[in-house]
DRENNUDO-752167 format. One record per residue (C-alpha): x, y, z; residue in one letter. Coordinates in Angstrom, 3 decimals. Layout:
<pts>
c1:X c2:Y c3:Z resn:A
...
</pts>
This chain:
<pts>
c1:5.373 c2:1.980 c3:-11.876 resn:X
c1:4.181 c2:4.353 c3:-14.906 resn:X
c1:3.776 c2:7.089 c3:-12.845 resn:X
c1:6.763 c2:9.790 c3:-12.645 resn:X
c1:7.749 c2:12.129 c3:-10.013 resn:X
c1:7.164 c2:15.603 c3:-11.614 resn:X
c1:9.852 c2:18.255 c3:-9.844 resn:X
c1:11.087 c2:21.980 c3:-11.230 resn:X
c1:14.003 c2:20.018 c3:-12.576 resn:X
c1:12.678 c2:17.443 c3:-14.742 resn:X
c1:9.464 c2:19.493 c3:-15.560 resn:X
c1:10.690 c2:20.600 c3:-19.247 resn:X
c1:12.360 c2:17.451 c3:-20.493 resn:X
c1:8.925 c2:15.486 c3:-19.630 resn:X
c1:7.356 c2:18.113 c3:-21.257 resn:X
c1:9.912 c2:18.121 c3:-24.656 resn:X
c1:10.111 c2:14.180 c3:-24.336 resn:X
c1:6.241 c2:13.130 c3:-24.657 resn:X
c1:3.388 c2:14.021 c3:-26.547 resn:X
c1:0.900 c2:13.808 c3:-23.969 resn:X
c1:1.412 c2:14.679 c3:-20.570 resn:X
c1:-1.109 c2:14.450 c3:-17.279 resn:X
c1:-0.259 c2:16.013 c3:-13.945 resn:X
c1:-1.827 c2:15.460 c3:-10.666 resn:X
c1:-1.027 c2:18.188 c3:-8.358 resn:X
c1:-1.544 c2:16.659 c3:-4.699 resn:X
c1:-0.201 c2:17.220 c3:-1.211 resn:X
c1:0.584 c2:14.182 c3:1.681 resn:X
c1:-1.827 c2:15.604 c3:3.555 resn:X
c1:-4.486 c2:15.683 c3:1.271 resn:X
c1:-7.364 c2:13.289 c3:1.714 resn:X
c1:-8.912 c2:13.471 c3:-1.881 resn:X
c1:-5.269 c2:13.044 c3:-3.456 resn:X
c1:-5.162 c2:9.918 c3:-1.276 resn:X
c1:-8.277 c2:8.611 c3:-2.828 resn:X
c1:-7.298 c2:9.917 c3:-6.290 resn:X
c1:-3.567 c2:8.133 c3:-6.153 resn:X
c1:-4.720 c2:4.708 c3:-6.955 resn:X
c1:-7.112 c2:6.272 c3:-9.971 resn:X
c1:-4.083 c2:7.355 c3:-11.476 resn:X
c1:-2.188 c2:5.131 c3:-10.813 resn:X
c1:-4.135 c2:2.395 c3:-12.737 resn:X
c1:-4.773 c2:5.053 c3:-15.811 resn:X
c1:-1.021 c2:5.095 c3:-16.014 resn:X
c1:-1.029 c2:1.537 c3:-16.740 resn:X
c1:-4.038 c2:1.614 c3:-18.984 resn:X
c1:-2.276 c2:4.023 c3:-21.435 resn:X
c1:1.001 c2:3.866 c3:-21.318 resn:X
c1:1.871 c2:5.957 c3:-24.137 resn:X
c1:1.184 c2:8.692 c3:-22.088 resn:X
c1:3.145 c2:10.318 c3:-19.488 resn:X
c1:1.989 c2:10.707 c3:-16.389 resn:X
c1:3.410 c2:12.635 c3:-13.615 resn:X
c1:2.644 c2:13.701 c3:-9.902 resn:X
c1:3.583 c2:17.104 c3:-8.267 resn:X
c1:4.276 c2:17.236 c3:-4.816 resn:X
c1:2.658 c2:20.741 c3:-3.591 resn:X
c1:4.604 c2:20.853 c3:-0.729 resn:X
c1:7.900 c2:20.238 c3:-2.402 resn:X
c1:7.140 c2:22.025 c3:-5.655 resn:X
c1:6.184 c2:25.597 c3:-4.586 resn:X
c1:7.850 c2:27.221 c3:-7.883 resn:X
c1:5.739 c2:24.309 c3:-10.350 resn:X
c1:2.350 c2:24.963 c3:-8.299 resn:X
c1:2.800 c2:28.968 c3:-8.436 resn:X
c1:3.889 c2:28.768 c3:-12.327 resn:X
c1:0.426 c2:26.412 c3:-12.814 resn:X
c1:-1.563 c2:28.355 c3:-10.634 resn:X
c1:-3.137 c2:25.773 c3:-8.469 resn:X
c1:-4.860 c2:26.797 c3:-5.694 resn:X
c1:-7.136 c2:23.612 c3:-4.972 resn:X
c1:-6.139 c2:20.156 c3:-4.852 resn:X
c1:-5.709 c2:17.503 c3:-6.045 resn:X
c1:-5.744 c2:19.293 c3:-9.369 resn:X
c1:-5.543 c2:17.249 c3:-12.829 resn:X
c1:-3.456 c2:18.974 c3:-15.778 resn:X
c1:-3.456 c2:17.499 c3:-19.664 resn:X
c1:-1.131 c2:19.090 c3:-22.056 resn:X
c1:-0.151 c2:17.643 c3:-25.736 resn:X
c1:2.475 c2:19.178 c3:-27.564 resn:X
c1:3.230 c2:21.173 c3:-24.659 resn:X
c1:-0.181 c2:22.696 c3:-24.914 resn:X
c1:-2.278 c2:22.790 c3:-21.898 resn:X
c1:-5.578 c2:21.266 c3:-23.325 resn:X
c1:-7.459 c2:20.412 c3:-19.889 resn:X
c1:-7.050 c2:21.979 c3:-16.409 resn:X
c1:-9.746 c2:20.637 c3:-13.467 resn:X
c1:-9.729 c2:20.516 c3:-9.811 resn:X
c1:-11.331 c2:17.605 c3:-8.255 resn:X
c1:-11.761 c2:13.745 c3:-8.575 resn:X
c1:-12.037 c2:11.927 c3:-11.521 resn:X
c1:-12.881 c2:8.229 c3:-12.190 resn:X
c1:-10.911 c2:6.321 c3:-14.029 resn:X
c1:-13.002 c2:5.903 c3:-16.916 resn:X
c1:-13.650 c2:9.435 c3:-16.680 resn:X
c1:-10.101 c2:9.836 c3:-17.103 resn:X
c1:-9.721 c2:7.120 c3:-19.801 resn:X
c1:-12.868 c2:8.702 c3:-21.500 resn:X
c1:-10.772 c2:12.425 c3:-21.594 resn:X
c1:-7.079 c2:10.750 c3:-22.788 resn:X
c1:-9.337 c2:9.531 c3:-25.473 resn:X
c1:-10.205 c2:13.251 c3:-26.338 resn:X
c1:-6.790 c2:14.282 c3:-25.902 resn:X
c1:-5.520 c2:11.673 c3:-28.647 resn:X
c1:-8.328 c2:12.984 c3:-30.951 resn:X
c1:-7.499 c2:16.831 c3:-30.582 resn:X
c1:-6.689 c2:18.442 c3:-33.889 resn:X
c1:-3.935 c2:20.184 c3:-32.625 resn:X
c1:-3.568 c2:22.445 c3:-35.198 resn:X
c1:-6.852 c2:23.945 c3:-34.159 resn:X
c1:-5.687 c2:24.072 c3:-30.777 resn:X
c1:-2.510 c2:25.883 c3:-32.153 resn:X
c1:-4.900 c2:28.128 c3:-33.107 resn:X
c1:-6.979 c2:28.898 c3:-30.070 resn:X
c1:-10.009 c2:26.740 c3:-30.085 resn:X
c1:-10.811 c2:23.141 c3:-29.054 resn:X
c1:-9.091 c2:24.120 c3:-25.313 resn:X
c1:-11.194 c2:22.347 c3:-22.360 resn:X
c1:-10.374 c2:24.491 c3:-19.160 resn:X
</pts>
């Protein structure tokens, strides 16, 4: 499967190791996640030069402080180790398709910069 288990441990070489990087923050007991697992799991496939990775809530309480998240499932984009999209909530998967293709297009040096961030 393309899609990586995301834990405090592993959380900086994913980051280091790959130019673009999607989260899903979810929880087991979380009925959108549930409906949002097989979304992501197909993107994964459909572009797999990106890294995609899933943070359990429950299991990750030091990742899902550090991000912030107080709603779930929550979707996190970062390139370069830039965050460059942040959004609680479902997405289709051309939605999601749609935004990686945004992501590729970013001119990161603007983003370096301080503009061009989608939050």
């Amino acid at each position: 499967m393309a899609v990586n288990i995301v834990t405090q441990e592993n959380m900086a070489q994913a980051m280091s190791e790959n130019d673009i990087v999607v989260l899903e923050f979810w929880a087991p007991w979380c009925s959108p996640c549930r409906l949002f697992t097989p979304v992501f799991e197909q993107a994964s496939l459909r572009n797999q030069d990106v890294y995609f990775g899933t943070v359990n809530t429950e299991e990750q309480k030091p990742l899902v402080s550090a991000a912030g998240i107080v709603s779930i499932p929550t979707l996190m984009i970062f390139r370069q180790s830039i965050l460059v999209f942040r959004e609680a909530g479902l997405l289709q998967g051309t939605q999601l398709d749609e935004l990686l293709h945004q992501v590729r297009n970013l001119d990161m040096a603007q983003v370096a910069a301080g503009q061009g961030v989608a939050q």
